[in-house]
mmCIF file of the N, C-alpha and C atoms, coordinates in Angstrom:
data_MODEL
# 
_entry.id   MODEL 
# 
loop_
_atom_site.group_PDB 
_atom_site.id 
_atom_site.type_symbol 
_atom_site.label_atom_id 
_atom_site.label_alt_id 
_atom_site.label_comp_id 
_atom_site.label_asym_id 
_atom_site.label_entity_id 
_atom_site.label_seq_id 
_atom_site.pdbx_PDB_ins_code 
_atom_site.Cartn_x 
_atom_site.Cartn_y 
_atom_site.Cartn_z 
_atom_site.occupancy 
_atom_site.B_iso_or_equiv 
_atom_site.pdbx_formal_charge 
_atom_site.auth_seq_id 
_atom_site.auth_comp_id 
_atom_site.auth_asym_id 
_atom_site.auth_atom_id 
_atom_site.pdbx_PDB_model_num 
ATOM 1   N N  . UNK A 1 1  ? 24.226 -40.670 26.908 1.00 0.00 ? 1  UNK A N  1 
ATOM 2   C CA . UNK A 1 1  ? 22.907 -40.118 26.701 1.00 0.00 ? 1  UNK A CA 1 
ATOM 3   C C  . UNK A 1 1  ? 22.879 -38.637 27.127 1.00 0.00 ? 1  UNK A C  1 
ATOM 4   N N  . UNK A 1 2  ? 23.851 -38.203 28.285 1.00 0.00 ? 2  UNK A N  1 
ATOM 5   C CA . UNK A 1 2  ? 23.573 -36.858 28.570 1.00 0.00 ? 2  UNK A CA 1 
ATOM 6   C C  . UNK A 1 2  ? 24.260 -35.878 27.813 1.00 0.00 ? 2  UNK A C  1 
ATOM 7   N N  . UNK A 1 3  ? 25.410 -36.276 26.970 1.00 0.00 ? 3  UNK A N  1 
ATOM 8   C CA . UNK A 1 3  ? 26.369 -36.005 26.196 1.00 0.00 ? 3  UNK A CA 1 
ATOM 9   C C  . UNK A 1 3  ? 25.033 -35.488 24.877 1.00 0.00 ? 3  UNK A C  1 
ATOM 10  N N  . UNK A 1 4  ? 24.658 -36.387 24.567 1.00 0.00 ? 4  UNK A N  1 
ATOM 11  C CA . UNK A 1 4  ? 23.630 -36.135 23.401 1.00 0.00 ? 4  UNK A CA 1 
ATOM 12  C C  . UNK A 1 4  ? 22.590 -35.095 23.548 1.00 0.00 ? 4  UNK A C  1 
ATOM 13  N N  . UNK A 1 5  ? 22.087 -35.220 24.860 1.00 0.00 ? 5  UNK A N  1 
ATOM 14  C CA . UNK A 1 5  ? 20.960 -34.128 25.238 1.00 0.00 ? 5  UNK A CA 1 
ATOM 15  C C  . UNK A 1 5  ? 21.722 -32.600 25.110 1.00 0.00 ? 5  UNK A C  1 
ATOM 16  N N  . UNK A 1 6  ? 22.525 -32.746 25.747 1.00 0.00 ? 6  UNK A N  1 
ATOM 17  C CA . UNK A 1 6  ? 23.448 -31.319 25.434 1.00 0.00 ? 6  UNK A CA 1 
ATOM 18  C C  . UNK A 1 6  ? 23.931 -30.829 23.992 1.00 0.00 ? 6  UNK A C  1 
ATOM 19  N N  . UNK A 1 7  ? 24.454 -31.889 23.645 1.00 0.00 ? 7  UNK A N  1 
ATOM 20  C CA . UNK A 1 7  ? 24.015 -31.677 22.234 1.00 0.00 ? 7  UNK A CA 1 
ATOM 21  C C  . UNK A 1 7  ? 23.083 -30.957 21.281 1.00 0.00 ? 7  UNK A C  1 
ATOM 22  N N  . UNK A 1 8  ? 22.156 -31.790 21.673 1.00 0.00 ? 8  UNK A N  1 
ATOM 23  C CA . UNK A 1 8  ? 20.544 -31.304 21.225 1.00 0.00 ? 8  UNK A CA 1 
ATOM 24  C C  . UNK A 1 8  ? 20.506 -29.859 21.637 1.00 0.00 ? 8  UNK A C  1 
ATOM 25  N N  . UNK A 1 9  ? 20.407 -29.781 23.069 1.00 0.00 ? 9  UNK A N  1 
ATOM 26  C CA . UNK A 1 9  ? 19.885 -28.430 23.173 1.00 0.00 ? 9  UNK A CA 1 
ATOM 27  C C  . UNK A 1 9  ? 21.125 -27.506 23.112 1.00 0.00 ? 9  UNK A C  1 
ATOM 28  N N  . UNK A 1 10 ? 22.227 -27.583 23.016 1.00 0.00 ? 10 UNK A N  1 
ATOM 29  C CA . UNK A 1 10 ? 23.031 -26.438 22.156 1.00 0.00 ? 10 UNK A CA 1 
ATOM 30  C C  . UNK A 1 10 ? 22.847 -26.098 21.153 1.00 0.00 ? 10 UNK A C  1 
ATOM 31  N N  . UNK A 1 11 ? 22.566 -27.143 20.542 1.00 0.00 ? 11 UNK A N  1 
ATOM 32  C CA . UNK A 1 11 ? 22.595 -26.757 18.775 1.00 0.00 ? 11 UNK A CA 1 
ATOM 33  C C  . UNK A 1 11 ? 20.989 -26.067 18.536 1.00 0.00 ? 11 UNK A C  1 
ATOM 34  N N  . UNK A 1 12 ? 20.093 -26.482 19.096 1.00 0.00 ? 12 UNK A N  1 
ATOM 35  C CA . UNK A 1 12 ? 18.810 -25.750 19.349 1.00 0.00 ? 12 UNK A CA 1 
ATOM 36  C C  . UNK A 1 12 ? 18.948 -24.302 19.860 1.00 0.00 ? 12 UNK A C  1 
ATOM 37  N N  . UNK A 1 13 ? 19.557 -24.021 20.869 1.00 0.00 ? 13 UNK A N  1 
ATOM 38  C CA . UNK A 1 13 ? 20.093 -22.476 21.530 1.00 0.00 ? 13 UNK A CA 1 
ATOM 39  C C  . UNK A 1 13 ? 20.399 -22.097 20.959 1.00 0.00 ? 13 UNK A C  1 
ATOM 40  N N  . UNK A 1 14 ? 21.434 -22.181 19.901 1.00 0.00 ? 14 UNK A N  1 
ATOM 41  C CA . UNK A 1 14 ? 22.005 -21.384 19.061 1.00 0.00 ? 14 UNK A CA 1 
ATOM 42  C C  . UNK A 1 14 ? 21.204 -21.505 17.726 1.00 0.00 ? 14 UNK A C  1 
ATOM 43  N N  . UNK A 1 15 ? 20.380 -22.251 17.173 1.00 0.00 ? 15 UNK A N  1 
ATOM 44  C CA . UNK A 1 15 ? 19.614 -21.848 16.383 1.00 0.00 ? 15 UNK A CA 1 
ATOM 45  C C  . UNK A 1 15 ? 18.561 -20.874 16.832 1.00 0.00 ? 15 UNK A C  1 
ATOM 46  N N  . UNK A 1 16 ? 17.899 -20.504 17.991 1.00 0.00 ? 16 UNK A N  1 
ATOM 47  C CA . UNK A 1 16 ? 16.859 -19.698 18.606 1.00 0.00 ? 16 UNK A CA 1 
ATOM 48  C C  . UNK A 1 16 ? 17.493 -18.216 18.381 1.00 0.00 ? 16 UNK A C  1 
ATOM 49  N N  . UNK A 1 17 ? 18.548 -18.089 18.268 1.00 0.00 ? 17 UNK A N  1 
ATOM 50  C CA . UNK A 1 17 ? 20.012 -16.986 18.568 1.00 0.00 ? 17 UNK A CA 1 
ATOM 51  C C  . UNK A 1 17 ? 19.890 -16.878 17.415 1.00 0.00 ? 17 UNK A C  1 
ATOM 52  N N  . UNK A 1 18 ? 20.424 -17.421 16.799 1.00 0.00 ? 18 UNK A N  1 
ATOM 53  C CA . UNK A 1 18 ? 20.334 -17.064 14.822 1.00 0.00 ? 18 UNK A CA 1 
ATOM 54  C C  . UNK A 1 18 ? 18.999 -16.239 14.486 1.00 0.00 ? 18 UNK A C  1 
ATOM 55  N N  . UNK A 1 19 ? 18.138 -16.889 15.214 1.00 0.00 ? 19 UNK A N  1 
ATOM 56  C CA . UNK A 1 19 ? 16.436 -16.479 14.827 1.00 0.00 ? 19 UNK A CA 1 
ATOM 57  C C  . UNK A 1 19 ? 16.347 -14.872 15.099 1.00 0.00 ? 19 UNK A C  1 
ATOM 58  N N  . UNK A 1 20 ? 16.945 -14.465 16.168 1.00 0.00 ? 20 UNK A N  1 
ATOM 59  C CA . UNK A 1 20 ? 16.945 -13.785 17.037 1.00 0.00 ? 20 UNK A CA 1 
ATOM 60  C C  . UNK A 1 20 ? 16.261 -13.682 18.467 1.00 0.00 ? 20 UNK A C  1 
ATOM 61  N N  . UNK A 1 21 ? 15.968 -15.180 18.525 1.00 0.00 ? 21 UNK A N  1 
ATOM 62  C CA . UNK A 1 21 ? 15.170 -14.707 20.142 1.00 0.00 ? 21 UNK A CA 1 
ATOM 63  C C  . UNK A 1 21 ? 16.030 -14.995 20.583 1.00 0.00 ? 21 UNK A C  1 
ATOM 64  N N  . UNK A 1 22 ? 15.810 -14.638 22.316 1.00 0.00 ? 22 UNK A N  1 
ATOM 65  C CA . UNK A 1 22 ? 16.813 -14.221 23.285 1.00 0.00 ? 22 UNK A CA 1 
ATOM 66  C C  . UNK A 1 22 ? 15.709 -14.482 24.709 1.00 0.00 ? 22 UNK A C  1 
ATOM 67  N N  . UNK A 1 23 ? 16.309 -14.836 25.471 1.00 0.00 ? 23 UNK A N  1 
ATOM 68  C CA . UNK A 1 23 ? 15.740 -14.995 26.781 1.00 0.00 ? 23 UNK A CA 1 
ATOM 69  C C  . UNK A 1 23 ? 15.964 -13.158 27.989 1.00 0.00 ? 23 UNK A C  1 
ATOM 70  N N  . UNK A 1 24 ? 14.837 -12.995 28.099 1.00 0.00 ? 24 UNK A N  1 
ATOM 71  C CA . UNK A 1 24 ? 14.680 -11.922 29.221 1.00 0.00 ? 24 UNK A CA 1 
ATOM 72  C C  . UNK A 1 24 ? 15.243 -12.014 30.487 1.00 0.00 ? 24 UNK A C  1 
ATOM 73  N N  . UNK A 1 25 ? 16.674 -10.916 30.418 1.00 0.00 ? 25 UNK A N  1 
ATOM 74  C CA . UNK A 1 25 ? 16.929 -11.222 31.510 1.00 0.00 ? 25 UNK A CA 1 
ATOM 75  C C  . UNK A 1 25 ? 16.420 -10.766 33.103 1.00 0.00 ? 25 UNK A C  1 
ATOM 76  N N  . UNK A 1 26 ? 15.677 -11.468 34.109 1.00 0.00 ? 26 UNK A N  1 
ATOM 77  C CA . UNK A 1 26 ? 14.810 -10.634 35.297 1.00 0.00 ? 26 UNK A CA 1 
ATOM 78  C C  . UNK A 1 26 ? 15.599 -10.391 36.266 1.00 0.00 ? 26 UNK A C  1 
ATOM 79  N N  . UNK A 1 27 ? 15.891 -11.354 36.933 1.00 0.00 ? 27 UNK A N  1 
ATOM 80  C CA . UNK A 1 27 ? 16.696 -11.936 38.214 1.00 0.00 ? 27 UNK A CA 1 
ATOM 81  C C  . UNK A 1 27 ? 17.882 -10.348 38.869 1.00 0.00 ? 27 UNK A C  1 
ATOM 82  N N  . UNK A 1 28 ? 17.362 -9.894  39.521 1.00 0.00 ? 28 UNK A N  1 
ATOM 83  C CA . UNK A 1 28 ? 17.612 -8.727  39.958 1.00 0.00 ? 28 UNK A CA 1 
ATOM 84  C C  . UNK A 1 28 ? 17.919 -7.497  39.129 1.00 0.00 ? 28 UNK A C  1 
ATOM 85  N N  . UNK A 1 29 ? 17.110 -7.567  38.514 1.00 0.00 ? 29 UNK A N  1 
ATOM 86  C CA . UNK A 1 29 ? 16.784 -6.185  37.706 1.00 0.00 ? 29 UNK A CA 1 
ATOM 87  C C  . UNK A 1 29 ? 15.515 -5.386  37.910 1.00 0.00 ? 29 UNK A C  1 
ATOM 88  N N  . UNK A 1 30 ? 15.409 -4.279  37.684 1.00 0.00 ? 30 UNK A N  1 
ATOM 89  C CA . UNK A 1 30 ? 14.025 -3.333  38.014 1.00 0.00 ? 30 UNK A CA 1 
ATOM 90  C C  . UNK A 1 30 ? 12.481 -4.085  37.347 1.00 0.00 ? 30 UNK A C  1 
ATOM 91  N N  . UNK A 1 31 ? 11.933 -3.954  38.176 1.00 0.00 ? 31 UNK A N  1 
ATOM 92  C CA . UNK A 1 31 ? 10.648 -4.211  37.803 1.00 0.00 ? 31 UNK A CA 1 
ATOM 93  C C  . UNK A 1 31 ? 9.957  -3.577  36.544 1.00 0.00 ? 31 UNK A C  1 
ATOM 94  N N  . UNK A 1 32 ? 10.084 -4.144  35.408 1.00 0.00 ? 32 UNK A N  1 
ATOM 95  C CA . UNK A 1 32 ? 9.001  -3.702  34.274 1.00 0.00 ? 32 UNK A CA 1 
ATOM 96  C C  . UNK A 1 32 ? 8.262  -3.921  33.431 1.00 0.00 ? 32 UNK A C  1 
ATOM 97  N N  . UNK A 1 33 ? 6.926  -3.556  33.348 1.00 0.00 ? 33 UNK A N  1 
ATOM 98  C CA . UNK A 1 33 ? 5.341  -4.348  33.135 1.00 0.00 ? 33 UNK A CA 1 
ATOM 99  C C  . UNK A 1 33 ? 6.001  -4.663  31.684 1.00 0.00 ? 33 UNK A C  1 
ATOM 100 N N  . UNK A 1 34 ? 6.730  -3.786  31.128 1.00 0.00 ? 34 UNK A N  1 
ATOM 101 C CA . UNK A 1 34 ? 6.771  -4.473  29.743 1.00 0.00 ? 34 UNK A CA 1 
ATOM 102 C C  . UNK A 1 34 ? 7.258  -5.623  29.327 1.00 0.00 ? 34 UNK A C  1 
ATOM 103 N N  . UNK A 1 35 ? 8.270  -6.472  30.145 1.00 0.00 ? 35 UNK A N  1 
ATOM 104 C CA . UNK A 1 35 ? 8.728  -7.185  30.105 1.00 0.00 ? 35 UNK A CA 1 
ATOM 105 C C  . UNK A 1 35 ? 8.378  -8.486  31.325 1.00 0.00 ? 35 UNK A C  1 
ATOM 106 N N  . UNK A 1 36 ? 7.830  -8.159  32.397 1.00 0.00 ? 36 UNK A N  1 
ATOM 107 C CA . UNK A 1 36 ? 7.801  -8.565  33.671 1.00 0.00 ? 36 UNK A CA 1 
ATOM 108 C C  . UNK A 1 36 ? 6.183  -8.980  33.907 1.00 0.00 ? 36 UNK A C  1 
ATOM 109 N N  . UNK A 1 37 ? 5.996  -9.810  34.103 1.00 0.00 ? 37 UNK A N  1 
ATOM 110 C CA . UNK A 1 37 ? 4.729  -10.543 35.122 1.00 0.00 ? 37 UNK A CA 1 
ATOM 111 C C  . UNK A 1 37 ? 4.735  -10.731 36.328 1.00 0.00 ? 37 UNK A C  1 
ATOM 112 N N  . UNK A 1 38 ? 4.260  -9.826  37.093 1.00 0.00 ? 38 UNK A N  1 
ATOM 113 C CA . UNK A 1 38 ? 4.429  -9.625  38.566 1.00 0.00 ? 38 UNK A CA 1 
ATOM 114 C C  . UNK A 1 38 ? 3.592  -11.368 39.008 1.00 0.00 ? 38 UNK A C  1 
ATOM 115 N N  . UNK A 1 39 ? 3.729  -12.119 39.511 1.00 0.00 ? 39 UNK A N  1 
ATOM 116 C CA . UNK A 1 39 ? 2.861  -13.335 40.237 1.00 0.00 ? 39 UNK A CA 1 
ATOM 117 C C  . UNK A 1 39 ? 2.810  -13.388 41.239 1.00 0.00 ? 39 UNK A C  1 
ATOM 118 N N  . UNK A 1 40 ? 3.800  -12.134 42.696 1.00 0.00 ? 40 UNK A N  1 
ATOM 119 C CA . UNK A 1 40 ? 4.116  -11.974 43.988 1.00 0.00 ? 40 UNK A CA 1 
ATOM 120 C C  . UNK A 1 40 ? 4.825  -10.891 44.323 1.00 0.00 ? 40 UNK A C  1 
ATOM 121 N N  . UNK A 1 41 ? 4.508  -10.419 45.191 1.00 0.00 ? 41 UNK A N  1 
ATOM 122 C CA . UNK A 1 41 ? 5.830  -9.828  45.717 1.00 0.00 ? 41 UNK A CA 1 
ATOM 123 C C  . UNK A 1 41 ? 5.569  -10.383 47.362 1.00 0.00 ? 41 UNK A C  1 
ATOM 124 N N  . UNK A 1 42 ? 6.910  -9.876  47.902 1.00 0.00 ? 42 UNK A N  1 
ATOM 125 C CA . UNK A 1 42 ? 7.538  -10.208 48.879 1.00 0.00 ? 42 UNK A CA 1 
ATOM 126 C C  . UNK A 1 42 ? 7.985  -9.514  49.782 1.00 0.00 ? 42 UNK A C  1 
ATOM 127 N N  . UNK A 1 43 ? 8.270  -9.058  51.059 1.00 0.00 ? 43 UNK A N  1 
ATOM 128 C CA . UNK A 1 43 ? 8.755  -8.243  51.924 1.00 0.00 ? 43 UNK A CA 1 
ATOM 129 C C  . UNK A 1 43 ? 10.806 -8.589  51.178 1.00 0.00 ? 43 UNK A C  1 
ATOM 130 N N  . UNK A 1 44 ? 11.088 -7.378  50.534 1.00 0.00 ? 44 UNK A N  1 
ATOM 131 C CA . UNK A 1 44 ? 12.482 -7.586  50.378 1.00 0.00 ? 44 UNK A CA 1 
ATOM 132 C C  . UNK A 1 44 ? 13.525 -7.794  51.327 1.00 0.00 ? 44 UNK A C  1 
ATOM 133 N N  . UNK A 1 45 ? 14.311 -9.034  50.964 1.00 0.00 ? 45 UNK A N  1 
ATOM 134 C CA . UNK A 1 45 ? 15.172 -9.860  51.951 1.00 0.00 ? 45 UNK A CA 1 
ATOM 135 C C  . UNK A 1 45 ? 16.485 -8.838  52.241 1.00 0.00 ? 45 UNK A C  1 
ATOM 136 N N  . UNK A 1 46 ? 16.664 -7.845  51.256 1.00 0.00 ? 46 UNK A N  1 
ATOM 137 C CA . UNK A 1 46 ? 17.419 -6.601  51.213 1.00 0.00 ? 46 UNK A CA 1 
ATOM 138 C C  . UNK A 1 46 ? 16.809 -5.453  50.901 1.00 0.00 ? 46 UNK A C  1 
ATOM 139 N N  . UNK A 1 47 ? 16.829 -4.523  51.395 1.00 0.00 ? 47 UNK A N  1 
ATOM 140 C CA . UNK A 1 47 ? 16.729 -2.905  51.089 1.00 0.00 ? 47 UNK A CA 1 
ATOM 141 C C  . UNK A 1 47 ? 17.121 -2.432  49.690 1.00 0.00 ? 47 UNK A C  1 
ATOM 142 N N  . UNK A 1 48 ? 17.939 -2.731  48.767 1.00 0.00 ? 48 UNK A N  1 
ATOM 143 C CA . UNK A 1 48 ? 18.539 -2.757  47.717 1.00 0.00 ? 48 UNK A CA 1 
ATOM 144 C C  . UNK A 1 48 ? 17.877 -3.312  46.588 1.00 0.00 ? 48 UNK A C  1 
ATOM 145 N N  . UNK A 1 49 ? 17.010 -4.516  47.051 1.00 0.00 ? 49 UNK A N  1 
ATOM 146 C CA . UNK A 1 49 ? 16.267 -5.168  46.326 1.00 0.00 ? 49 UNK A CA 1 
ATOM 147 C C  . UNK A 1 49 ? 14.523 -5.089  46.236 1.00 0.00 ? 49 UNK A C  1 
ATOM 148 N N  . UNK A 1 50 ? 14.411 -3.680  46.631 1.00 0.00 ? 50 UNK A N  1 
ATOM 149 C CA . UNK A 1 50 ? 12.468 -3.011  46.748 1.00 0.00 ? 50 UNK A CA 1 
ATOM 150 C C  . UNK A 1 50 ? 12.705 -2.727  45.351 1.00 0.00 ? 50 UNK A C  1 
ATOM 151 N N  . UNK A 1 51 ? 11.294 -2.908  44.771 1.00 0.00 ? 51 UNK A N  1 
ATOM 152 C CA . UNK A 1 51 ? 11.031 -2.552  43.534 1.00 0.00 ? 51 UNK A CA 1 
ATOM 153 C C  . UNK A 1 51 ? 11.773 -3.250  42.144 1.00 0.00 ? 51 UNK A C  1 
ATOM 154 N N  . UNK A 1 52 ? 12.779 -4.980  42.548 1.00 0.00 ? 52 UNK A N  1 
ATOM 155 C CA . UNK A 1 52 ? 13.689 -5.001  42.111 1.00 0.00 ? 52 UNK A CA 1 
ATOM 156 C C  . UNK A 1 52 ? 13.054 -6.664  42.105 1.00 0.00 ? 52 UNK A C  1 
ATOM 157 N N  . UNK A 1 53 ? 13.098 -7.325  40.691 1.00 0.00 ? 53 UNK A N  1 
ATOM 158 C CA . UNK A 1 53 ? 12.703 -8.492  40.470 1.00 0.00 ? 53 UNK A CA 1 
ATOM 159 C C  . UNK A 1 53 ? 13.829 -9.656  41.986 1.00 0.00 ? 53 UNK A C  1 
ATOM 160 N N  . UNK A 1 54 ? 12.756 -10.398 42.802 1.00 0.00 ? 54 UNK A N  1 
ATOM 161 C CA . UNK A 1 54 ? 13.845 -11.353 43.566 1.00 0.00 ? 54 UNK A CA 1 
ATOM 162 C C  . UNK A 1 54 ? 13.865 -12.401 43.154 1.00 0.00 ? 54 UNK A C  1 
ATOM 163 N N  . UNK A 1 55 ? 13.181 -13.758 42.418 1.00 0.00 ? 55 UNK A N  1 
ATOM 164 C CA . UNK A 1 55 ? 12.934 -14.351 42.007 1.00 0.00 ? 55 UNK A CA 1 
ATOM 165 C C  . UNK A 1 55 ? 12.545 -14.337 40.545 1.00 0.00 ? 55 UNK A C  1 
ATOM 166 N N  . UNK A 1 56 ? 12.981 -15.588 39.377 1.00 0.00 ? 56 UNK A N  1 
ATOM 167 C CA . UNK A 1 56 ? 12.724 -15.574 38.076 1.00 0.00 ? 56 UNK A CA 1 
ATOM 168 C C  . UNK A 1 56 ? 11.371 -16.990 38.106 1.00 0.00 ? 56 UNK A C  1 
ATOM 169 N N  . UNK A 1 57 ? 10.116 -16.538 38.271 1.00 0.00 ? 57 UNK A N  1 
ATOM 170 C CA . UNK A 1 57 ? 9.455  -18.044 38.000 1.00 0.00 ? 57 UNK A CA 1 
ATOM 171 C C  . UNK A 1 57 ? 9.664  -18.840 37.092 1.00 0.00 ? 57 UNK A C  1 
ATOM 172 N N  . UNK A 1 58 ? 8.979  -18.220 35.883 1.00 0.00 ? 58 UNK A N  1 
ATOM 173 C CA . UNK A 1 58 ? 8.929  -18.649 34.135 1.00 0.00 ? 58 UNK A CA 1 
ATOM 174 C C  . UNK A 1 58 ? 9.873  -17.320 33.625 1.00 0.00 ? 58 UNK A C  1 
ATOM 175 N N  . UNK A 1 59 ? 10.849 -18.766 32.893 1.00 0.00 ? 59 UNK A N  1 
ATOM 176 C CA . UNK A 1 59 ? 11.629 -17.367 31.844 1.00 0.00 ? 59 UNK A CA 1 
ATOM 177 C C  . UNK A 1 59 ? 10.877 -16.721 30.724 1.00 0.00 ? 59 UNK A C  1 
ATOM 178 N N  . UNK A 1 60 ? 11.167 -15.357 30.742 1.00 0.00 ? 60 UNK A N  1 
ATOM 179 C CA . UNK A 1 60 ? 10.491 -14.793 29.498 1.00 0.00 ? 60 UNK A CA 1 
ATOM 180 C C  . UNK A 1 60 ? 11.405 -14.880 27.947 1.00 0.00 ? 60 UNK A C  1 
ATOM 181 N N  . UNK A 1 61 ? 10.693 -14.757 27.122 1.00 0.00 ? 61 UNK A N  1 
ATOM 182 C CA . UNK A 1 61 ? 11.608 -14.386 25.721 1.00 0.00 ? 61 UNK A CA 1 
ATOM 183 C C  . UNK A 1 61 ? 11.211 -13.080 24.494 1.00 0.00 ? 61 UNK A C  1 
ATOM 184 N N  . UNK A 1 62 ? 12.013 -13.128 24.013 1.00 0.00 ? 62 UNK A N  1 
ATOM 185 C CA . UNK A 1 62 ? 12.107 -11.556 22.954 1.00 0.00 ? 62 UNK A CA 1 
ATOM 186 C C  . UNK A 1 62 ? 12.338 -12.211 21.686 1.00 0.00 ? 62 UNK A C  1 
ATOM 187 N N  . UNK A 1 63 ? 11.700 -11.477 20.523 1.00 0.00 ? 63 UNK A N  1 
ATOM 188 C CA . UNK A 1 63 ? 12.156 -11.914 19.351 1.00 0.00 ? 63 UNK A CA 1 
ATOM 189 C C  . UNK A 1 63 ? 12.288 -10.566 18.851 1.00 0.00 ? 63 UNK A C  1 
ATOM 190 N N  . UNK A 1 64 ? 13.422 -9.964  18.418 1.00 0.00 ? 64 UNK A N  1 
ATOM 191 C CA . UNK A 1 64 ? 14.085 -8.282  17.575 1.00 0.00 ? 64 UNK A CA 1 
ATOM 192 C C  . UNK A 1 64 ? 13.109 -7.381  18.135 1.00 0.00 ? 64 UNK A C  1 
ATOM 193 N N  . UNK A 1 65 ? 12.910 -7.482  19.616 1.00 0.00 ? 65 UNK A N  1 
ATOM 194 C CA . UNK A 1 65 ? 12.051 -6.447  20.862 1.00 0.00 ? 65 UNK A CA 1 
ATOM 195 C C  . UNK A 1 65 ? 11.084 -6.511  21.050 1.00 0.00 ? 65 UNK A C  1 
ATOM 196 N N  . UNK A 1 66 ? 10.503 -7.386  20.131 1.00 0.00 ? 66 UNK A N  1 
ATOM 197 C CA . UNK A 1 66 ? 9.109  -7.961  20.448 1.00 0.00 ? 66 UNK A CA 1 
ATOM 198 C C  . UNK A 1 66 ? 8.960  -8.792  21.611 1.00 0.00 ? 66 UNK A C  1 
ATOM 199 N N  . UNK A 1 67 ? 8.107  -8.894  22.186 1.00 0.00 ? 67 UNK A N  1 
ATOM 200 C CA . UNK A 1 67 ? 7.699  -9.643  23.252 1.00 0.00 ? 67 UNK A CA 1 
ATOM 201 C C  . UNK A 1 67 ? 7.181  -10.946 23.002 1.00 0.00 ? 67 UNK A C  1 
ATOM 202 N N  . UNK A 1 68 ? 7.519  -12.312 23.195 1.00 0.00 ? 68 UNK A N  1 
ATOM 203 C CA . UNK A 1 68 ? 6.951  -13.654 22.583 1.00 0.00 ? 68 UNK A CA 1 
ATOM 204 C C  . UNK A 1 68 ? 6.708  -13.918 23.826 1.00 0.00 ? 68 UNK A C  1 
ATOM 205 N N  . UNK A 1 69 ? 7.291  -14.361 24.864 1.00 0.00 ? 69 UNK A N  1 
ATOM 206 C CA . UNK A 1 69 ? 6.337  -14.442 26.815 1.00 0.00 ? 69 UNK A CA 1 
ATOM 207 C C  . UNK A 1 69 ? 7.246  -13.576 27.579 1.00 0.00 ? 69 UNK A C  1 
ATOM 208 N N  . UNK A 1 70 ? 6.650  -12.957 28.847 1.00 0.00 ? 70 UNK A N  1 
ATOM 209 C CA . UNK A 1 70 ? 6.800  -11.967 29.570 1.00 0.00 ? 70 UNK A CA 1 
ATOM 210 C C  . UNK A 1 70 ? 7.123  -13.468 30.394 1.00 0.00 ? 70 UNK A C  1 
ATOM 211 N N  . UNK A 1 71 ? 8.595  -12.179 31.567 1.00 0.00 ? 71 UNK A N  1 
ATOM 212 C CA . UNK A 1 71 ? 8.834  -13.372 32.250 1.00 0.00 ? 71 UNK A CA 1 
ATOM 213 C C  . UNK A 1 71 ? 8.080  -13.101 33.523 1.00 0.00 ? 71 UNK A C  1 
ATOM 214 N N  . UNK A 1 72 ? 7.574  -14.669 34.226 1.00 0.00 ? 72 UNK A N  1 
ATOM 215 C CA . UNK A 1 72 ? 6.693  -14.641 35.166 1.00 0.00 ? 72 UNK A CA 1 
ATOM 216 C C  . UNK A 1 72 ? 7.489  -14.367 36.524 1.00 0.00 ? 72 UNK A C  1 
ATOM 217 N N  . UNK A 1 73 ? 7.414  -13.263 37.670 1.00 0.00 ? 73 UNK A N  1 
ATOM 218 C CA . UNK A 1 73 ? 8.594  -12.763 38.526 1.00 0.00 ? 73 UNK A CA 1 
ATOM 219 C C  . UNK A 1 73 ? 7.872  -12.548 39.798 1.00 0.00 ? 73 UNK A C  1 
ATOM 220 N N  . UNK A 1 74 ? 9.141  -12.851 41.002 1.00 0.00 ? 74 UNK A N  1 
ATOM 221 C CA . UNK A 1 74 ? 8.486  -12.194 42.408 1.00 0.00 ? 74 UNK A CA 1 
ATOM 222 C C  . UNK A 1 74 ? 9.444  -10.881 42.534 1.00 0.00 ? 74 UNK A C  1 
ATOM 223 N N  . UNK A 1 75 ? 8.519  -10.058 42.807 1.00 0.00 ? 75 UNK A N  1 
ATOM 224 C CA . UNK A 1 75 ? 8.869  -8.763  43.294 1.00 0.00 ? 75 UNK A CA 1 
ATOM 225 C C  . UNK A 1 75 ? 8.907  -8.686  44.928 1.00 0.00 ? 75 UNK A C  1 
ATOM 226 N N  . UNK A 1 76 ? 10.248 -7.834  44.809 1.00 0.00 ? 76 UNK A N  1 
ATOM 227 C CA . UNK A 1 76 ? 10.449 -7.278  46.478 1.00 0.00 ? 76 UNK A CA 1 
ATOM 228 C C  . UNK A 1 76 ? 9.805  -5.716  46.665 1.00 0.00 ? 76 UNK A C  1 
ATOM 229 N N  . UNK A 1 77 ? 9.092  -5.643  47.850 1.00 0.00 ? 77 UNK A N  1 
ATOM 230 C CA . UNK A 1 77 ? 8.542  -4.544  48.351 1.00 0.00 ? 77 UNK A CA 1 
ATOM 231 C C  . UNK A 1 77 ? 8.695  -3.786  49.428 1.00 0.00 ? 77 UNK A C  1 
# 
């Protein structure tokens, strides 16, 4: 059964890919409204990481640069 689920959702992933959407990548990258839904920030657990997505809540997605959902993110401060 888990063999099959993987299945499923490979062959689904790579049809989303054909489409052209693509998942937003956040998870320690710079903070930006265009892409980014601030839901927190946080006293940063590193110095390196102010102003710098620390957490991915909800993944976001893109379709050819369009925006289809902004991903939902905690920011370090």
């Amino acid at each position: 059964m888990k063999k099959g689920i993987e299945l499923i959702y490979n062959k689904f992933h790579n049809f989303l890919k054909q489409e052209g959407i693509e998942a937003i990548e956040a998870e320690g990258k710079e903070f930006n409204t265009d892409e980014h839904e601030a839901m927190t920030k946080i006293p940063a657990p590193r110095e390196e990481l102010k102003g710098k997505v620390v957490e991915e809540i909800q993944k976001g997605y893109k379709s050819n640069d369009q925006i289809l959902r902004h991903s939902k993110v905690v920011v370090g401060e």
